[in-house]
Every structure is written in C-alpha cells, then in structure tokens.
Biopython code that builds the backbone (N, CA, C, O; Angstrom):
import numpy as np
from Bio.PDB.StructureBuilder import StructureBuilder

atoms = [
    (1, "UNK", "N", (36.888, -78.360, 47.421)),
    (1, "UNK", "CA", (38.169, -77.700, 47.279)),
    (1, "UNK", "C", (38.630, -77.819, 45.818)),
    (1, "UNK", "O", (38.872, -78.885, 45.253)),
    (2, "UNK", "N", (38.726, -76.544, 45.253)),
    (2, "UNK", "CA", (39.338, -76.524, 43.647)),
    (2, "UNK", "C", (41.126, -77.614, 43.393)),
    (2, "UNK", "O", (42.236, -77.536, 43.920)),
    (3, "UNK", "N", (40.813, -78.074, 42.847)),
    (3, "UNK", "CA", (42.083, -78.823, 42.401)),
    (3, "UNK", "C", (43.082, -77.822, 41.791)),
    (3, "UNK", "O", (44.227, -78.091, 42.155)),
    (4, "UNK", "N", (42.995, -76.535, 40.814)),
    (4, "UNK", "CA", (43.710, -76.219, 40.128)),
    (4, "UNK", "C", (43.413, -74.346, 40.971)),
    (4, "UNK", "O", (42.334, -73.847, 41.290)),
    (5, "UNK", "N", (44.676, -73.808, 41.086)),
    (5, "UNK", "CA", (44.955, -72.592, 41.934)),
    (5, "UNK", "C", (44.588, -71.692, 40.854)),
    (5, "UNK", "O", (45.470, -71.481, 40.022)),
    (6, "UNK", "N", (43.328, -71.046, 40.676)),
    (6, "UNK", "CA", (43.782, -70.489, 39.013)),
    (6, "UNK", "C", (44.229, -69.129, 39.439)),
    (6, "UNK", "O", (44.803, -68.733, 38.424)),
    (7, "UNK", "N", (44.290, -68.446, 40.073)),
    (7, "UNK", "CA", (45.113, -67.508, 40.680)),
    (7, "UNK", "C", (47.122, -67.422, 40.059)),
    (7, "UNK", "O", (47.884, -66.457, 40.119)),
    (8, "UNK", "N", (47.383, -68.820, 39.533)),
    (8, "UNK", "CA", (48.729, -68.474, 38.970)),
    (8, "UNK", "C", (48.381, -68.294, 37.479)),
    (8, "UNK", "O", (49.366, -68.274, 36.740)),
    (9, "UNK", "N", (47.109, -68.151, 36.855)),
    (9, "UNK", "CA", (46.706, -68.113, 35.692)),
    (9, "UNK", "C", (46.304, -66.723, 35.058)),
    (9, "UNK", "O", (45.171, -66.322, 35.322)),
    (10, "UNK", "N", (47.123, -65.931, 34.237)),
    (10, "UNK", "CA", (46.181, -64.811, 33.614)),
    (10, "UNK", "C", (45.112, -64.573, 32.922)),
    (10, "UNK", "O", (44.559, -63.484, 32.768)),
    (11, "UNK", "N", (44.651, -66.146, 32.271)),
    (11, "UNK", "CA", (43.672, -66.009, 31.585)),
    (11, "UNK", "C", (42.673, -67.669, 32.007)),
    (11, "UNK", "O", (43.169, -68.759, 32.290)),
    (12, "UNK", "N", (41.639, -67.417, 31.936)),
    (12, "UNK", "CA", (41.158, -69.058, 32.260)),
    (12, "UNK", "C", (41.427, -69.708, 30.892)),
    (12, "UNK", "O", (40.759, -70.728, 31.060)),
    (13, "UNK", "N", (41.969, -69.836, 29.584)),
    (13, "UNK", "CA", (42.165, -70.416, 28.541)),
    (13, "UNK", "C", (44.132, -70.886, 28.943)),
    (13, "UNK", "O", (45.000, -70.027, 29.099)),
    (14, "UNK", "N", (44.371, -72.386, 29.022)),
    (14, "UNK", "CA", (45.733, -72.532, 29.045)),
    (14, "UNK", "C", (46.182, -73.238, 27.775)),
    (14, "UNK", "O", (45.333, -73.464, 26.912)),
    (15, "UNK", "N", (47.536, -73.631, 27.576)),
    (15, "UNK", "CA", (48.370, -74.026, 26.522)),
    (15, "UNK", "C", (47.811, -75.698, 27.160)),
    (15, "UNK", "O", (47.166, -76.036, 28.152)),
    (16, "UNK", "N", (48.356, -76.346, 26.174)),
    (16, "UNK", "CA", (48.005, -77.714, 26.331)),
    (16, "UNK", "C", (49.675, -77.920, 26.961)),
    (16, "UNK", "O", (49.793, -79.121, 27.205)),
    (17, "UNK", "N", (50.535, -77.430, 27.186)),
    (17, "UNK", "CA", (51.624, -77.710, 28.313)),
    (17, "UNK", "C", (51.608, -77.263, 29.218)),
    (17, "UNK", "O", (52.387, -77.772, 30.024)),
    (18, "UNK", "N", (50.924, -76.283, 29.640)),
    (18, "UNK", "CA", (50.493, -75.627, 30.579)),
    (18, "UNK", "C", (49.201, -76.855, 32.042)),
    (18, "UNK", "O", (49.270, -77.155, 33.234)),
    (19, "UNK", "N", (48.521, -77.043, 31.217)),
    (19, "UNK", "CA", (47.194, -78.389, 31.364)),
    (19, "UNK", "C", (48.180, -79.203, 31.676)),
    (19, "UNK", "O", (48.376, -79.085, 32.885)),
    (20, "UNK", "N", (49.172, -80.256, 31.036)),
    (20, "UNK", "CA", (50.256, -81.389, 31.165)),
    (20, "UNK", "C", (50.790, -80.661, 32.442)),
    (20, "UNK", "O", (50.583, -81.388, 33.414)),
    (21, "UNK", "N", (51.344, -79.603, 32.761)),
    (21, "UNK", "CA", (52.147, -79.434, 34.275)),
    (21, "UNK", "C", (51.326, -79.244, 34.538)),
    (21, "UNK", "O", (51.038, -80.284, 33.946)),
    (22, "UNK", "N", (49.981, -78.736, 35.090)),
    (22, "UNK", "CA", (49.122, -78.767, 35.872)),
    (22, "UNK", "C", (48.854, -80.213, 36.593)),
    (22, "UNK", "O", (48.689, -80.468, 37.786)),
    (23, "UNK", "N", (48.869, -81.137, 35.352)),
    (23, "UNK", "CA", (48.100, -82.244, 35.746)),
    (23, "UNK", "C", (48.921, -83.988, 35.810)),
    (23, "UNK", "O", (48.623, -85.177, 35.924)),
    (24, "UNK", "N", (50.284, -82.940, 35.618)),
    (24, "UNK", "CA", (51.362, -83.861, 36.058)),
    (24, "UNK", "C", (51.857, -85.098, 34.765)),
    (24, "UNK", "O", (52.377, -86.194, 34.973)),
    (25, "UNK", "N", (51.610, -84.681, 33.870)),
    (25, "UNK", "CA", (51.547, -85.412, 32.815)),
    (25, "UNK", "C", (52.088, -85.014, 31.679)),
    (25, "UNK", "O", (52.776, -84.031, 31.955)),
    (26, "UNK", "N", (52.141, -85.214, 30.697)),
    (26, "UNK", "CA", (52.736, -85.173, 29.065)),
    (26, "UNK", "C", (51.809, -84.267, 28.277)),
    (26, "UNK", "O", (50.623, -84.509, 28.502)),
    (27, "UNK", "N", (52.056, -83.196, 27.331)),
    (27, "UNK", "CA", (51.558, -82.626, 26.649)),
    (27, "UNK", "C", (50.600, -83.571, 25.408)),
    (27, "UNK", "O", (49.564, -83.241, 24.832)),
    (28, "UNK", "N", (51.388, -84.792, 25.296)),
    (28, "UNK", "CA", (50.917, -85.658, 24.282)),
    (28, "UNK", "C", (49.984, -86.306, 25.310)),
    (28, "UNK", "O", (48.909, -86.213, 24.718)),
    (29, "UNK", "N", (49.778, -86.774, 26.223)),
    (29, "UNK", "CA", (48.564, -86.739, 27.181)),
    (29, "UNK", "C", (47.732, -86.355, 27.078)),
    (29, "UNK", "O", (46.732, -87.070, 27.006)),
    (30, "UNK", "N", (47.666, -85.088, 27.015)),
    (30, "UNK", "CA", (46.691, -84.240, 27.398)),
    (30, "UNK", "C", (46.254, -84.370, 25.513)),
    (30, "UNK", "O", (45.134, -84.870, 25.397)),
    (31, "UNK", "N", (46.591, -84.194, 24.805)),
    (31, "UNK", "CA", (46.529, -83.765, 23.247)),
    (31, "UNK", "C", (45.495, -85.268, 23.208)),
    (31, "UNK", "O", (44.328, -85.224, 22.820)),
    (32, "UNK", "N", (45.937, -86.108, 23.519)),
    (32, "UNK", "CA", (45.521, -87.574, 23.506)),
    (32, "UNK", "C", (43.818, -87.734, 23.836)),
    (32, "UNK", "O", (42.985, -88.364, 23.185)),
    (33, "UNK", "N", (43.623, -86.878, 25.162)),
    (33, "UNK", "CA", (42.684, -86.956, 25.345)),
    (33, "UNK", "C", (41.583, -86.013, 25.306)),
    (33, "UNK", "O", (40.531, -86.200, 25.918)),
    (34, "UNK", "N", (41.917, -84.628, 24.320)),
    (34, "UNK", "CA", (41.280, -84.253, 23.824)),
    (34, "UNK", "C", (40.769, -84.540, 22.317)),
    (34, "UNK", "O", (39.704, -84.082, 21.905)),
    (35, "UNK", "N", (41.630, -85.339, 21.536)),
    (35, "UNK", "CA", (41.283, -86.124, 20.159)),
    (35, "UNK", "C", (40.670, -87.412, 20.700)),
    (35, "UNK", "O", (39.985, -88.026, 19.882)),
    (36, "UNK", "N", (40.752, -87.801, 21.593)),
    (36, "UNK", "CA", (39.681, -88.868, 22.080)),
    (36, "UNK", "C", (38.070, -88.418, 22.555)),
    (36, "UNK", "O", (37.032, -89.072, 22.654)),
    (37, "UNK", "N", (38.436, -86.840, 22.815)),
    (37, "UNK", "CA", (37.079, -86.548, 23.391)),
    (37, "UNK", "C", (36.581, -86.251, 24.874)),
    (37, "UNK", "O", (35.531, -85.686, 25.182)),
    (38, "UNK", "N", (37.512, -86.728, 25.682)),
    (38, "UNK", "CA", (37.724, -87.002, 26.903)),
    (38, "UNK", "C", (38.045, -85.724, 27.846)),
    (38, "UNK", "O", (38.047, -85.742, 29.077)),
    (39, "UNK", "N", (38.390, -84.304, 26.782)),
    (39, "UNK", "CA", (39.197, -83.255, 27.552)),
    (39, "UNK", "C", (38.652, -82.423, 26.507)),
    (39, "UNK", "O", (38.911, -82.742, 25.346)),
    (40, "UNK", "N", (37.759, -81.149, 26.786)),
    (40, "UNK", "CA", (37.419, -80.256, 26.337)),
    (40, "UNK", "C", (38.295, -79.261, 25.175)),
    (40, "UNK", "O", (39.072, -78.700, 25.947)),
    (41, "UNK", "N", (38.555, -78.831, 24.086)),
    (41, "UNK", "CA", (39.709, -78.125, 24.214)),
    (41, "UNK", "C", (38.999, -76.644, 23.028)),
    (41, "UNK", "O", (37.875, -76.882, 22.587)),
    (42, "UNK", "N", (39.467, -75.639, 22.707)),
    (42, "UNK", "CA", (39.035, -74.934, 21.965)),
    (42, "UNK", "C", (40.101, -74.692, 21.214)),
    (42, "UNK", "O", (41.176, -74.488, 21.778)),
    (43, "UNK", "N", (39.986, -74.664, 19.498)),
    (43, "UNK", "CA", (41.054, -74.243, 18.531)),
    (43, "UNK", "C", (41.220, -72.691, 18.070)),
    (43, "UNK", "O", (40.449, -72.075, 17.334)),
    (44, "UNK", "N", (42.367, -72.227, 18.658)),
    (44, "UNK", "CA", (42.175, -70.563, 18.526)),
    (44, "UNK", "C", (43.932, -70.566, 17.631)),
    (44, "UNK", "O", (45.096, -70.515, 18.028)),
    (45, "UNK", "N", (43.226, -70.660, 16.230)),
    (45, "UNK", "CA", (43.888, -70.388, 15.178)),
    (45, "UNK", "C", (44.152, -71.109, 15.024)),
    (45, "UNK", "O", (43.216, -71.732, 14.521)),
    (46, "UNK", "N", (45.628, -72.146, 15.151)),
    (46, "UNK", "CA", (46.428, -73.511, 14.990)),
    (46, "UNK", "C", (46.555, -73.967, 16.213)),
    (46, "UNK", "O", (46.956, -75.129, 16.280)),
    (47, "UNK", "N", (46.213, -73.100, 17.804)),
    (47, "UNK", "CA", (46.917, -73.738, 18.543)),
    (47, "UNK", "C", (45.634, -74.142, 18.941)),
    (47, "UNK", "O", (44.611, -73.854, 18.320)),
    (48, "UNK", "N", (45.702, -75.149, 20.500)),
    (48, "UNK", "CA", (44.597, -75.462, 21.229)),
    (48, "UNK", "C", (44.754, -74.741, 22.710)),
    (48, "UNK", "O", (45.746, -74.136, 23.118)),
    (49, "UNK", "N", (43.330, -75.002, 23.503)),
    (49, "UNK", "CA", (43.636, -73.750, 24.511)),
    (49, "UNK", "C", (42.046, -74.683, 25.340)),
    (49, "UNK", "O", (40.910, -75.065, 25.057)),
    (50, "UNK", "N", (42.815, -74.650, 26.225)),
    (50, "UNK", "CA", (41.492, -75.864, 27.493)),
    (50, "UNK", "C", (41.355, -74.610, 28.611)),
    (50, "UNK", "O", (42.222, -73.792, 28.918)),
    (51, "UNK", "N", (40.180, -74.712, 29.042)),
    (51, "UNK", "CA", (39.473, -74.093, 30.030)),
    (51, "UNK", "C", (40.056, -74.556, 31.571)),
    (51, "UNK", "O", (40.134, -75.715, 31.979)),
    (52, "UNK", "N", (40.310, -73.744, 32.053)),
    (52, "UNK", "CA", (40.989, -74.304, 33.456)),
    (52, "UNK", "C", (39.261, -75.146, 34.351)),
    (52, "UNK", "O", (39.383, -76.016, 35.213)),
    (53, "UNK", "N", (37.908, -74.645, 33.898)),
    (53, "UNK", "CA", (37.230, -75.548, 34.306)),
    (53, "UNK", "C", (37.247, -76.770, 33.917)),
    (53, "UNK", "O", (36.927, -77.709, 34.645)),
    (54, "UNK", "N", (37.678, -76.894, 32.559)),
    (54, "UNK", "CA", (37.469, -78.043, 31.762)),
    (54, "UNK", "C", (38.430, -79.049, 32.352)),
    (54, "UNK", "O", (37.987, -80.165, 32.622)),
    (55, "UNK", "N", (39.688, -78.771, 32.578)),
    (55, "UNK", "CA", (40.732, -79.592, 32.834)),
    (55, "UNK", "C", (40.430, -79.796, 34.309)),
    (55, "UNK", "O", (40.944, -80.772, 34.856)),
    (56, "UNK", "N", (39.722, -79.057, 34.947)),
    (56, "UNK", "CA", (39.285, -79.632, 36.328)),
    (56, "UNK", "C", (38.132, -81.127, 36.337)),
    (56, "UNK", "O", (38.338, -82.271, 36.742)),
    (57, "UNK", "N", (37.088, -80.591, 35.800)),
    (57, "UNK", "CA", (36.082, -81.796, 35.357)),
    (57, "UNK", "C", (36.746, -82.978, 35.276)),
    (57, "UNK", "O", (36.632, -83.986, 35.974)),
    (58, "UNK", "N", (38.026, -82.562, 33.594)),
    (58, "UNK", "CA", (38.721, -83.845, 33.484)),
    (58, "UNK", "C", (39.233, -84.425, 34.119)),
    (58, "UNK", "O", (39.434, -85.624, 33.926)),
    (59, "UNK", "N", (39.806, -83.486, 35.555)),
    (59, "UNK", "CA", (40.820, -84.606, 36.494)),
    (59, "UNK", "C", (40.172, -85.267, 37.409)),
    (59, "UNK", "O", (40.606, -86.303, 37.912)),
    (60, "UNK", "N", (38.668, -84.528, 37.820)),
    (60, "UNK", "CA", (37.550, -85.013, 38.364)),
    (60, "UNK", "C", (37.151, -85.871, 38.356)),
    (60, "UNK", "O", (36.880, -86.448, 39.409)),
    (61, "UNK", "N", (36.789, -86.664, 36.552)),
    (61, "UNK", "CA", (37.024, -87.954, 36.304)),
    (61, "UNK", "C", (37.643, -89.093, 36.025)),
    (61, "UNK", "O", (37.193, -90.131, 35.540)),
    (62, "UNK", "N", (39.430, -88.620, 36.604)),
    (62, "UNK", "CA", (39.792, -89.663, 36.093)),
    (62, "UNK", "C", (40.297, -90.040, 37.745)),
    (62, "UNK", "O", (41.249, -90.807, 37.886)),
    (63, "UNK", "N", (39.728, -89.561, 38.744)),
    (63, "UNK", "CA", (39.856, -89.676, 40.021)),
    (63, "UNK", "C", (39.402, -91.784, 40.201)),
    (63, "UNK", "O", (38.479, -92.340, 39.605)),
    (64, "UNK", "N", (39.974, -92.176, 40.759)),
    (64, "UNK", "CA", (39.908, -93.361, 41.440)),
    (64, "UNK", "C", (39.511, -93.643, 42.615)),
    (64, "UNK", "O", (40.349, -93.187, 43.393)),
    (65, "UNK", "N", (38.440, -94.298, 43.329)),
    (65, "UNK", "CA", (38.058, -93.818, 44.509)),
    (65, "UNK", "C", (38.465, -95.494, 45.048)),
    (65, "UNK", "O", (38.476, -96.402, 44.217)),
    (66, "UNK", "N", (38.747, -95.723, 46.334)),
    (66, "UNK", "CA", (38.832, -97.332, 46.922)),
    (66, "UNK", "C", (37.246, -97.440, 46.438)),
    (66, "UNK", "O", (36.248, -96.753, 46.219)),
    (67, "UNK", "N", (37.701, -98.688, 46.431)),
    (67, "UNK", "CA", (35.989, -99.605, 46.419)),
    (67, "UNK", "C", (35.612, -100.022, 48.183)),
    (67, "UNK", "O", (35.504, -101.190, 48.557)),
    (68, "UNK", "N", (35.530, -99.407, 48.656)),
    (68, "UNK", "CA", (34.805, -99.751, 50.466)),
    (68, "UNK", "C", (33.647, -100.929, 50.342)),
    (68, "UNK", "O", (33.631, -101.887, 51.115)),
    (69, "UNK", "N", (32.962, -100.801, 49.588)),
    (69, "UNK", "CA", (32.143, -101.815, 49.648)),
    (69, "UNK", "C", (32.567, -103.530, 48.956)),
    (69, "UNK", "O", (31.951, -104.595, 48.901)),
    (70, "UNK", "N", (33.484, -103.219, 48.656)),
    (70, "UNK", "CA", (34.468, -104.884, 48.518)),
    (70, "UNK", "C", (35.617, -104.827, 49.259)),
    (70, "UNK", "O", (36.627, -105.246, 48.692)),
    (71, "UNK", "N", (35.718, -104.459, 50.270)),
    (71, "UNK", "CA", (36.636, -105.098, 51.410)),
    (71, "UNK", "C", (37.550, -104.307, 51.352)),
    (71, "UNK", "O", (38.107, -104.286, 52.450)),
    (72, "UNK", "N", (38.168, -103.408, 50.415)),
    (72, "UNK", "CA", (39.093, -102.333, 50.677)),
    (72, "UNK", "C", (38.977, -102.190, 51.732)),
    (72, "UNK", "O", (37.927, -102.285, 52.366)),
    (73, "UNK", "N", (40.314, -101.863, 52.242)),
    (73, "UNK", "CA", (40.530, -100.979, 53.735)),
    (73, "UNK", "C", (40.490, -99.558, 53.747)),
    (73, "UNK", "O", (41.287, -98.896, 53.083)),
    (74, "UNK", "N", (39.553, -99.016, 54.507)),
    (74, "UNK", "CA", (39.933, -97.487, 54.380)),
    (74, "UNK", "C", (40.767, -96.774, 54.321)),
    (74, "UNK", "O", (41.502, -97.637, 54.801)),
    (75, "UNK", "N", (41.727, -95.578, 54.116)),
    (75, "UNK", "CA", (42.482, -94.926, 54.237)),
    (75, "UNK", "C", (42.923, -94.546, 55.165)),
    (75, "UNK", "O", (41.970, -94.249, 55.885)),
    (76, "UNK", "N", (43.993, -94.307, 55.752)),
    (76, "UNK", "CA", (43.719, -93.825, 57.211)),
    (76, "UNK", "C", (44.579, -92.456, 56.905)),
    (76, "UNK", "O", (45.298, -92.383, 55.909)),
    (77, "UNK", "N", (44.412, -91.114, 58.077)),
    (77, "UNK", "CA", (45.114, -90.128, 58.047)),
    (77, "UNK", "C", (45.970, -90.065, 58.883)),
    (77, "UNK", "O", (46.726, -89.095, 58.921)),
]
sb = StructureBuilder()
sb.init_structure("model")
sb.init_model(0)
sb.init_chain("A")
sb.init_seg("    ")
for serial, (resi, resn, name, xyz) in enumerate(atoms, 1):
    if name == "N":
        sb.init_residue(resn, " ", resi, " ")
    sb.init_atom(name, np.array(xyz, "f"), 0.0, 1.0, " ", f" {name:<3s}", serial, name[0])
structure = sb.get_structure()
C-alpha cells in the first residue's frame, strides 16, 4: 500500500514544504536530510524539488518495526 496519495499531486516533483506536510514534519527536516544525503532531492534553478517516489523510499526507511524476536509484544488490532 503506497504511503503517499499522489493523486493530490500535479506533478511527481514536490516543494520541500510540500514533502514536510506530507511527512508530518518541518521543511528544515526535510532540507536536513537531503544535505545529509538521506532524501533524494533535485536542484531546479535555486529551488529543490523531491520525487514523490523518493520521499516514499525515505519514509520507508525511517519506518521502525517492534523487535518480536526480543520479547516485544505484538501489536494487537
């Protein structure tokens, strides 16, 4: 299941505030972790502009999963 609806998107290239409300976070966030390397981004002129795949990947990895195999309790629904 896609994390990000890109259906509210006209173009797959977003604003780096655009990425921050997507992903629930700070524009300086997101800026953060593309000068770290961590978040794909492309420079189109002065501004920056992330791939709605890219920012998926990224949230992909910063996913936290329980550890089940050290005694965590499962989740329940």
């Amino acid at each position: 299941m896609p994390l990000i609806d890109r259906s509210s998107f006209k173009s797959e290239f977003i604003k780096t505030s655009d990425a921050a409300r997507v992903a629930g976070t700070s524009g300086q966030h997101i800026r953060r972790a593309i000068h770290a390397g961590r978040l794909r981004a492309y420079r189109m002129g002065s501004d920056l502009r992330i791939r709605l795949e890219d920012l998926e990947t990224y949230l992909n990895a910063c996913l936290i999963e329980p550890d089940l195999a050290h005694g965590a309790s499962e989740p329940t629904t």
